[in-house]
C-alpha positions in Angstrom: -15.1 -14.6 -25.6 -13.4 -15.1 -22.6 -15.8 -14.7 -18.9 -12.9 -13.7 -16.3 -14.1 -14.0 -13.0 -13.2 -11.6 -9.9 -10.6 -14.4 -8.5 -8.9 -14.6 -11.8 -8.6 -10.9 -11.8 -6.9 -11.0 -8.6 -4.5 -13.1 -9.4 -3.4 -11.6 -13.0 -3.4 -7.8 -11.5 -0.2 -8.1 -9.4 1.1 -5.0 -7.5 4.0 -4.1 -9.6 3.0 -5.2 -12.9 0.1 -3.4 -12.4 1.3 -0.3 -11.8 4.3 -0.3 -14.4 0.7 -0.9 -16.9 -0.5 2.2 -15.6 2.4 4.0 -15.5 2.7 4.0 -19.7 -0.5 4.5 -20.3 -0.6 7.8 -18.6 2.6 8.3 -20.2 1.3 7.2 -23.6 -1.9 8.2 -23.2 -5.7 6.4 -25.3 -9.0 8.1 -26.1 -10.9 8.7 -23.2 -14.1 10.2 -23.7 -15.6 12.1 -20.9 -17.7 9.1 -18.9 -21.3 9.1 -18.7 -22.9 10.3 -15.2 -26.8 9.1 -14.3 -28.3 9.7 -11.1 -30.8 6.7 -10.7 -33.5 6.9 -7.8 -33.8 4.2 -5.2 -37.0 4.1 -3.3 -36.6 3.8 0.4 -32.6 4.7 0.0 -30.0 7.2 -1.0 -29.7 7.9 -5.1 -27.7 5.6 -7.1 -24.8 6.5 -9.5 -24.5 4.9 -13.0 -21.6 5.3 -14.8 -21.0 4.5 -18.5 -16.6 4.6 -19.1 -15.3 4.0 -22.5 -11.3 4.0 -23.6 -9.8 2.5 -26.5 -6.6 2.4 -28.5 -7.1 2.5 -32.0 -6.3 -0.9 -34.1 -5.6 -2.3 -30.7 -8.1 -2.3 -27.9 -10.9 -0.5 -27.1 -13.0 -1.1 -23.3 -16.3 0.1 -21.6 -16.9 -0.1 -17.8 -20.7 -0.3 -16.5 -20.1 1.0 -12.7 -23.3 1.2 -10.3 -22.8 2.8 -7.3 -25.4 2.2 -4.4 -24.7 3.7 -1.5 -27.7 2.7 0.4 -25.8 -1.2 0.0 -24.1 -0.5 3.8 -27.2 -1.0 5.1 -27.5 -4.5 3.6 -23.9 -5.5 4.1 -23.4 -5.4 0.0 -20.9 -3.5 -1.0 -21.7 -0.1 -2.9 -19.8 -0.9 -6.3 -20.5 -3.3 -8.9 -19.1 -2.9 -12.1 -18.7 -5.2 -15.5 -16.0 -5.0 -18.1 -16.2 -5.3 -21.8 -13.2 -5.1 -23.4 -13.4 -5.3 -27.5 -10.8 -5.6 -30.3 -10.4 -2.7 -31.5 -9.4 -4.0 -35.0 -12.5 -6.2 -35.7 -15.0 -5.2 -33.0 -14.8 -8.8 -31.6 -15.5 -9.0 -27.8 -12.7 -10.8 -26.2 -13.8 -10.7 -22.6 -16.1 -9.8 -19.6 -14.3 -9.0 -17.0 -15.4 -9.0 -13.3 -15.4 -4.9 -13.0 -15.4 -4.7 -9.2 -12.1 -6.1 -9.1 -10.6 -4.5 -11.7 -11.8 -1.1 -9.8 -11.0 -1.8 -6.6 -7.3 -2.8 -8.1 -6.6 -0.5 -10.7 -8.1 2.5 -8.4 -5.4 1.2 -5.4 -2.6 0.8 -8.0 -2.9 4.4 -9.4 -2.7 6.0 -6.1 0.2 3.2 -5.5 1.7 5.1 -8.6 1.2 8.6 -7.4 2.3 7.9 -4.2 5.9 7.1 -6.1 5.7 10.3 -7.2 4.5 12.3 -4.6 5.0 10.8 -0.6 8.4 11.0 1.1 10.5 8.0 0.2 11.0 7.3 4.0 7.3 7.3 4.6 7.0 4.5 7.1 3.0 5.4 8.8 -0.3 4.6 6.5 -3.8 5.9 7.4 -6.6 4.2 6.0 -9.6 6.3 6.1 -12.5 3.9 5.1 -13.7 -0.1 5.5 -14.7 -0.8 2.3 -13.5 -3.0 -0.7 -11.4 0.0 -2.5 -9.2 0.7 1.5 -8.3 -2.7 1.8 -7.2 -2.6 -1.7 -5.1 0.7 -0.9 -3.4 -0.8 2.1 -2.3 -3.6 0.3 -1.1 -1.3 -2.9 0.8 1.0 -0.7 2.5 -1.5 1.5 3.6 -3.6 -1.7 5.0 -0.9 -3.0 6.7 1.2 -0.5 8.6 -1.5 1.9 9.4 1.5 4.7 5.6 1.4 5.3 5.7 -0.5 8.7 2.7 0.9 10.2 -0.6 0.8 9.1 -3.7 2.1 11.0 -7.6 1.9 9.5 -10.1 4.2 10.3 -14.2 3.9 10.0 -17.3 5.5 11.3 -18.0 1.7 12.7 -15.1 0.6 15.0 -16.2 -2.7 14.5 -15.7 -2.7 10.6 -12.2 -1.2 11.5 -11.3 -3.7 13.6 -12.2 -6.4 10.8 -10.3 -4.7 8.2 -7.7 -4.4 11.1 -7.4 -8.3 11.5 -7.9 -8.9 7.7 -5.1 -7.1 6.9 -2.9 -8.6 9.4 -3.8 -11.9 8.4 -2.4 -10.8 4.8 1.1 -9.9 7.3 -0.1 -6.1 7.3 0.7 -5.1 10.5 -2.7 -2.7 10.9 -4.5 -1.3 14.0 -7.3 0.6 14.4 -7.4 4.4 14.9 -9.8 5.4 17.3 -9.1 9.2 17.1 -9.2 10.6 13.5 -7.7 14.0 14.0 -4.6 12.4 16.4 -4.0 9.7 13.6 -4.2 11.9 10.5 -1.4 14.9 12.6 0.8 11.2 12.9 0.5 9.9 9.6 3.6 10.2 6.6 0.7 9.0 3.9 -3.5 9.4 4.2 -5.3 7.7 2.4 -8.9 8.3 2.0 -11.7 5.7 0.2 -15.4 7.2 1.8 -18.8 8.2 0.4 -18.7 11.4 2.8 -20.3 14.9 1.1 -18.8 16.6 4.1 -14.8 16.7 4.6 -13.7 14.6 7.1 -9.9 15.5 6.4 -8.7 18.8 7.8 -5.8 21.0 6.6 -5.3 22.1 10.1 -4.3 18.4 11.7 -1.8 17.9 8.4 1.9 18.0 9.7 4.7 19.2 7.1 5.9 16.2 4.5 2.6 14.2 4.5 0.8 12.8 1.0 -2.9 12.7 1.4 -4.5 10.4 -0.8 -8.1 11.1 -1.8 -10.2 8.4 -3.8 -13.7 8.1 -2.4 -15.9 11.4 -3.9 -16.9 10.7 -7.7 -18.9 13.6 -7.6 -19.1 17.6 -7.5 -21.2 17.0 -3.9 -18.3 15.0 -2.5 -15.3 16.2 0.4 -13.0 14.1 1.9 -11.1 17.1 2.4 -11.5 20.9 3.4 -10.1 23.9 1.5 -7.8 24.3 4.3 -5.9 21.2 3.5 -6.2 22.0 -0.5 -4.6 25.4 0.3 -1.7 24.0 2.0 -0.7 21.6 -0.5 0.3 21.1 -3.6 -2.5 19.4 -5.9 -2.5 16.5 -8.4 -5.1 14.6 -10.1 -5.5 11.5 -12.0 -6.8 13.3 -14.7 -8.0 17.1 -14.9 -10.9 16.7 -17.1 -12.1 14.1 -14.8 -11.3 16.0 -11.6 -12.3 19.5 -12.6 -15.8 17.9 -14.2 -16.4 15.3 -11.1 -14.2 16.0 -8.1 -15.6 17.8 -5.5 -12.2 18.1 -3.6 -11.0 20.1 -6.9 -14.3 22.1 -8.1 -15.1 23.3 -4.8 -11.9 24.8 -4.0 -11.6 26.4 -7.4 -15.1 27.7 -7.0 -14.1 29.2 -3.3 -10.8 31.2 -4.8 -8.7 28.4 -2.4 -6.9 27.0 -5.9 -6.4 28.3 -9.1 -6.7 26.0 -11.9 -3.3 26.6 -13.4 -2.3 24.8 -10.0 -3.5 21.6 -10.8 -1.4 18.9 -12.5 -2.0 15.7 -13.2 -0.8 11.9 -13.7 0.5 12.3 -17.4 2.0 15.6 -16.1 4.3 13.3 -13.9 4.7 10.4 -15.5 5.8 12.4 -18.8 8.2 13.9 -16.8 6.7 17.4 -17.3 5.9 18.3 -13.7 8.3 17.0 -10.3 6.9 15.4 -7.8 7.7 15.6 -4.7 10.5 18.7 -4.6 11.0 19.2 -0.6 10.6 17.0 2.6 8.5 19.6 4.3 6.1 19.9 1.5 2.3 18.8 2.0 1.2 16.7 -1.3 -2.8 15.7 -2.4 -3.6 13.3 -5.1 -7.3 13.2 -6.0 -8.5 10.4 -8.0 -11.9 10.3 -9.2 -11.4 7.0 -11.4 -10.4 7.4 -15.5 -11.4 5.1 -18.1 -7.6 4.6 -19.1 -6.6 3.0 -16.3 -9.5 0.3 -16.6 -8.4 0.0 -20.0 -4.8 -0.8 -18.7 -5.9 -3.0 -16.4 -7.9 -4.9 -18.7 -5.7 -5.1 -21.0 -3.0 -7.0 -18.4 -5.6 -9.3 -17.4 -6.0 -10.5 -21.3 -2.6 -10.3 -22.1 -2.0 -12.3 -18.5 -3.6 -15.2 -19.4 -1.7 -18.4 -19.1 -0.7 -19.2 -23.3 
């Protein structure tokens, strides 16, 4: 059994091939069971999130994720995540690695909305608003620039200026060129692409500052309690998910405006839907576009399987 540390990860998960992986497994499609959901107390500190994600491809691979989430881990400068991969032959039941999980999240989770953004953001989208500090945004801003070279601008966004002006310098020492936004509202009604990776319950994205043409990009809420965004914004756009099992079971920014009247179900497509070819993407300049990911047990298994398959023979 192979141990593949986060660093190794890194290295084997490269921007496009990554999301080519992606792209034909939503298009091909695994078994994806619906992923286990625990709330776990912490004494002293906001609840913690276990999360049990299996996928497998029969005769071929099959993977589980163990994700904690702990969001009380700001206050101890840890990050909230941590996450271990097992991925299994799915032929023998051998284990064939253990994979660091945080960094196959943080990558794969960038990489899909890298993917949708293909699909779905104006091709001569040259402004990116990071909305978030943690591991997972300076994964996105590196995702989206790699893969969209008109994206010349990048601006981060935090409740802490001072962790936006870190990310802000750590991305520009990667040859980002990122600033920080001190006014949310004026940088969202600027922005061509928004891209949103927080742990907020109330929506910190409203429809009303969204100017015609802009892809919003929401990836932090894992559960129904969750907003990045208001119905407001949900109304105005047209709505894709990563998957709608996923969203429609975890996503707040889905189940809430579906349980307000704001959008119907029917409305809702998804990844498969566009890489498949059986929903367009993008269809006019002016349109507004949201993607809302809530994380899918497929694309770990992708990932994962790249890693493996990545090693050096």
């Amino acid at each position: 059994m192979q141990i593949i540390d986060a660093e190794t990860v890194a290295t084997r998960l490269q921007p496009d091939a990554l999301v080519a992986a992606l792209a034909r497994m939503f298009r091909d499609g695994c078994s994806t069971p619906v992923r286990h959901h625990h709330t776990v107390p912490v004494p002293g500190a906001p609840d913690a999130t276990l999360l049990l994600m299996p996928a497998w491809r029969a005769g071929a691979y099959l993977g589980i994720k163990i994700v904690t989430i702990f969001p009380g881990n700001s206050r101890r400068s840890l990050p909230a995540v941590s996450a271990a991969y097992i991925l299994v032959n799915a032929d023998t039941g051998t284990v064939q690695a253990m994979i660091d999980g945080g960094e196959l999240t943080a990558r794969r989770t960038a990489a899909t909305s890298a993917l949708a953004a293909q699909y779905l953001a104006r091709r001569d989208a040259a402004s990116l608003l990071i909305v978030g500090t943690g591991r997972v945004a300076r994964q996105l801003a590196q995702y989206h620039v790699a893969l969209r070279p008109a994206l010349t601008s990048v601006r981060v966004w935090g409740r802490s200026q001072t962790h936006a002006a870190s990310m802000a310098d750590e991305l520009r020492g990667r040859g980002i060129d990122a600033r920080v936004a001190l006014n949310l509202p004026a940088a969202a009604a600027e922005s061509d692409i928004i891209s949103a990776a927080t742990l907020a319950t109330e929506p910190l994205i409203q429809g009303r500052w969204i100017r015609p043409g802009t892809h919003v990009d929401l990836v932090g809420g894992y559960t129904p309690g969750m907003r990045e965004a208001d119905d407001a914004l949900i109304e105005r756009a047209r709505v894709f998910v990563d998957t709608r099992e996923g969203a429609m079971h975890d996503a707040g920014d889905i189940a809430s405006p579906i349980a307000n009247g704001v959008l119907l179900k029917d409305a809702v497509h998804d990844l498969h839907d566009l890489c498949r070819g059986a929903q367009p993407g993008r269809q006019r300049e002016d349109e507004i576009t949201v993607f809302k990911s809530v994380g899918a047990a497929l694309e770990d298994l992708a990932a994962a399987i790249l890693i493996l398959e990545a090693a050096p023979r």
